[in-house]
matplotlib code that plots the C-alpha trace (Angstrom):
import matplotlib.pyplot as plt

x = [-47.3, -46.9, -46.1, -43.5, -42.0, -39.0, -37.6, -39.0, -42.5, -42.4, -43.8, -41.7, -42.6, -41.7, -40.4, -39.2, -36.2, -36.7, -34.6, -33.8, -31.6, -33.2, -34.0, -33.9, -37.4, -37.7, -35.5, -37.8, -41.0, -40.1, -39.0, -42.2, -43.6, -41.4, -41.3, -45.2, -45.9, -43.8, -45.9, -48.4, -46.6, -46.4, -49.8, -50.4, -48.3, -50.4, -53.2, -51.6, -52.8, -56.1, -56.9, -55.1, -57.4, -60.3, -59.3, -58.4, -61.1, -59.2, -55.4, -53.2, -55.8, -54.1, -51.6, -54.4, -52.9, -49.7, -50.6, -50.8, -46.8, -46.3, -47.8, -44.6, -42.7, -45.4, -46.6, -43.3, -42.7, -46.1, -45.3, -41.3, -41.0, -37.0, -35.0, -35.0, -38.1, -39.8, -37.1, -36.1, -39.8, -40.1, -36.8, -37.3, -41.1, -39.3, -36.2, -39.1, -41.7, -38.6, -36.9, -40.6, -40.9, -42.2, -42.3, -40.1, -37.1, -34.0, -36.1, -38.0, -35.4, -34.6, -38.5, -38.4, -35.5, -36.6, -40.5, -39.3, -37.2, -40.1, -42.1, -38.9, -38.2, -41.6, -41.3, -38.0, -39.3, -41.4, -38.0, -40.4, -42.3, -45.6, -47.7, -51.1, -52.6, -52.2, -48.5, -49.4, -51.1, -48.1, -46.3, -48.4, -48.0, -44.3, -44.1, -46.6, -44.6, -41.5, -43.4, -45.0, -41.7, -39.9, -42.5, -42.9, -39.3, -37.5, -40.7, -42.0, -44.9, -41.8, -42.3, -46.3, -48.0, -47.7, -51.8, -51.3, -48.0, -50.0, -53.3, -50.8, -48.1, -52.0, -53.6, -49.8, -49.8, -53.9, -53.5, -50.0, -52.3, -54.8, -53.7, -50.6, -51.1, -54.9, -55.1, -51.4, -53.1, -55.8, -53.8, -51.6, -54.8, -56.8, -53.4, -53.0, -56.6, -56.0, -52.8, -50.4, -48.2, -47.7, -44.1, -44.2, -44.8, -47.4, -49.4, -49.5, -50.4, -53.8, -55.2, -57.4, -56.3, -57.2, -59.7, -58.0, -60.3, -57.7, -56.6]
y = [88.8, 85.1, 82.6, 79.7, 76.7, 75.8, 72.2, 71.7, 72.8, 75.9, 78.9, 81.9, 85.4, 85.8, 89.6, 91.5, 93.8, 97.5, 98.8, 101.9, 102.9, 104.6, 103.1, 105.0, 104.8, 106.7, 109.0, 109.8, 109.6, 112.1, 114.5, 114.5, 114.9, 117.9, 119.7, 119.4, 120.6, 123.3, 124.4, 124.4, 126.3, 128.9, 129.0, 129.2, 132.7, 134.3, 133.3, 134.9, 138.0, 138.1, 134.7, 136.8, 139.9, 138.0, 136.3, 140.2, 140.2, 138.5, 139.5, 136.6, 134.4, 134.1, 131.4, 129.6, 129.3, 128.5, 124.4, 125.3, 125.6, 122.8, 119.4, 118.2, 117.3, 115.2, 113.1, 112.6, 111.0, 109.6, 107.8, 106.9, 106.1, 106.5, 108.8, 112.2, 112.1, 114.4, 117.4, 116.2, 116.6, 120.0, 121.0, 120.9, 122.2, 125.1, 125.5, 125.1, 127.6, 129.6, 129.4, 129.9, 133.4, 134.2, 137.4, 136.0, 135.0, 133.3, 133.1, 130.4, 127.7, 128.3, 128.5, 124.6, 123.7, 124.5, 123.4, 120.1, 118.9, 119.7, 116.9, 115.1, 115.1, 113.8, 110.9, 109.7, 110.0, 107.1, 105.4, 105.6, 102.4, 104.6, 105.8, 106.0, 109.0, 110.4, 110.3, 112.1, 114.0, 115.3, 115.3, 118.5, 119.9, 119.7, 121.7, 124.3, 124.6, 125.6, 127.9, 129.5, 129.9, 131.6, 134.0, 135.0, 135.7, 136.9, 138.5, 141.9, 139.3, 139.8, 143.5, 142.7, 142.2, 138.8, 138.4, 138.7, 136.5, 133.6, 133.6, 132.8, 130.8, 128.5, 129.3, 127.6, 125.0, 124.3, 124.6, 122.2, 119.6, 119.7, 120.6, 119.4, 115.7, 115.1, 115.6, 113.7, 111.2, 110.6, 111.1, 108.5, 106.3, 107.2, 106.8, 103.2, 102.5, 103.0, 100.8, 103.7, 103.2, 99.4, 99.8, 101.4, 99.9, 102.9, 102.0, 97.8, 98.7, 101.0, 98.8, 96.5, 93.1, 90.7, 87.7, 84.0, 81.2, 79.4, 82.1]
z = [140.3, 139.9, 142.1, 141.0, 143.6, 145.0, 145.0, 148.8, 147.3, 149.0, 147.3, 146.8, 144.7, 140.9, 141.1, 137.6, 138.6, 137.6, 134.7, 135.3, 132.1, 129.7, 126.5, 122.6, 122.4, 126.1, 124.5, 121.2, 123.8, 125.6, 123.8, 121.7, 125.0, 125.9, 122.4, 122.2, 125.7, 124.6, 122.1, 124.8, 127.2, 124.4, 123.2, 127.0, 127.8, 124.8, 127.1, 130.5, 130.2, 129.2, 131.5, 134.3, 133.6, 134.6, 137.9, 138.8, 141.4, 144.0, 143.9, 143.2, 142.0, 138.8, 140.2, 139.4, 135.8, 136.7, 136.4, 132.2, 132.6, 135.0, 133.3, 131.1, 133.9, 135.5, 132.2, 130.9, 134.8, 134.8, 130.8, 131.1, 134.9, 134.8, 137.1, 135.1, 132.9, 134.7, 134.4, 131.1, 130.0, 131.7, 130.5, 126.6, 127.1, 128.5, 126.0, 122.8, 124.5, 124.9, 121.4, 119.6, 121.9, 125.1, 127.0, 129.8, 127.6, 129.1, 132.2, 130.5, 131.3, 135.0, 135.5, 133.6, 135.6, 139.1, 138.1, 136.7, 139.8, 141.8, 140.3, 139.9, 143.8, 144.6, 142.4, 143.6, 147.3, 146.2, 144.6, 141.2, 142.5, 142.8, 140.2, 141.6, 141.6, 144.6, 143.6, 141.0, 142.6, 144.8, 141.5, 140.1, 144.0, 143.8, 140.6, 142.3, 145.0, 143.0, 140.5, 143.3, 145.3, 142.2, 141.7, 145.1, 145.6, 141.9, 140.1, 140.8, 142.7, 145.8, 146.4, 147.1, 150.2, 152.0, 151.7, 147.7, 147.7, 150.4, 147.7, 144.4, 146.1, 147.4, 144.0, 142.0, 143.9, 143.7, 139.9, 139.9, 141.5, 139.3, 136.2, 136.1, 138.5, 138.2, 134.0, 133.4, 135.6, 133.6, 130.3, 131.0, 131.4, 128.7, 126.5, 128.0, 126.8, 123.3, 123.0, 122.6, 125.5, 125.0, 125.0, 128.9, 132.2, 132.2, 129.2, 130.2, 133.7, 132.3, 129.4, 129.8, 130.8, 128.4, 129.2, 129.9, 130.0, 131.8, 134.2]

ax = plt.figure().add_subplot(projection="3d")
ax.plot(x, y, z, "-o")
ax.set_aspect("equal")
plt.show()
């Protein structure tokens, strides 16, 4: 933040209102975001069963995948920082998983729905001022929370005990935090570094600042 003066020499604060429309090249960003996450999410389904097989030793440890469906939503919030990224992220992941083939169907898109406004809600709690990573952090937890809700209530997961239901609606919400906000989080930073988010609030904020002899 700089500092500028008034006429009585008084100093006041140089503030840069934030823009909150989206511009084309959010637009294009985001969906590459969302259509290759989708491809993700995909690859990631093939993966459910067998990954699933081996956390079998402690029922309803395999929430602890759940974050491998959940990260769109938080990097495209974490990259765009505009009202909506996050669901619109999480939203096309779902639709291109969904249109390349997964074993849940039509289900697909209510899962990305519900799973992208719970990262969306967390970030507007912060008025999308806040992207440190504990926000992100919360983020990832929101999107657990909803994944974990939905399974627990309109899968076959509702007709199991309460102890199985408790360990994966902890286990989604674990894996939403740290798959989802912790790697986004450090995504976002490691794509700052290299110069590909220049055009973003989120890629000038992470690069490197660079040296002023004057400054």
């Amino acid at each position: 933040m700089h500092a500028t003066t008034t006429h009585l020499g008084q100093p006041t604060s140089e503030r840069t209102p934030r823009n909150f429309r989206w511009r084309v090249v959010d637009i294009v960003v985001a969906s590459v975001i969302g259509v290759a996450s989708g491809v993700i999410f995909w690859a990631w389904g093939l993966a459910w069963s067998p990954l699933s097989a081996i956390l079998a030793f402690t029922p309803g440890l395999e929430g602890l995948l759940a974050g491998g469906w959940l990260f769109a939503g938080v990097l495209g919030g974490l990259i765009i920082r505009k009202p909506g990224a996050a669901l619109y992220t999480e939203v096309i992941a779902a639709v291109v998983s969904m249109l390349i083939g997964t074993q849940w169907g039509f289900s697909t898109l209510i899962w990305g729905i519900v799973e992208g406004l719970g990262a969306e809600i967390v970030l507007a709690l912060f008025l999308y001022a806040n992207w440190r990573l504990g926000v992100a952090l919360l983020a990832g937890a929101g999107a657990g929370v909803a994944v974990g809700l939905l399974d627990t209530t309109f899968t076959s997961y509702a007709a199991l005990d309460f102890g199985y239901k408790a360990v994966y609606f902890v286990s989604a919400v674990v894996s939403g935090t740290v798959l989802a906000g912790l790697l986004s989080w450090l995504t976002v930073r490691g794509l700052a570094r290299t110069g590909a988010l220049g055009r973003f609030a989120s890629g000038r904020e992470g690069s490197p600042a660079p040296s002023n002899a004057l400054s």
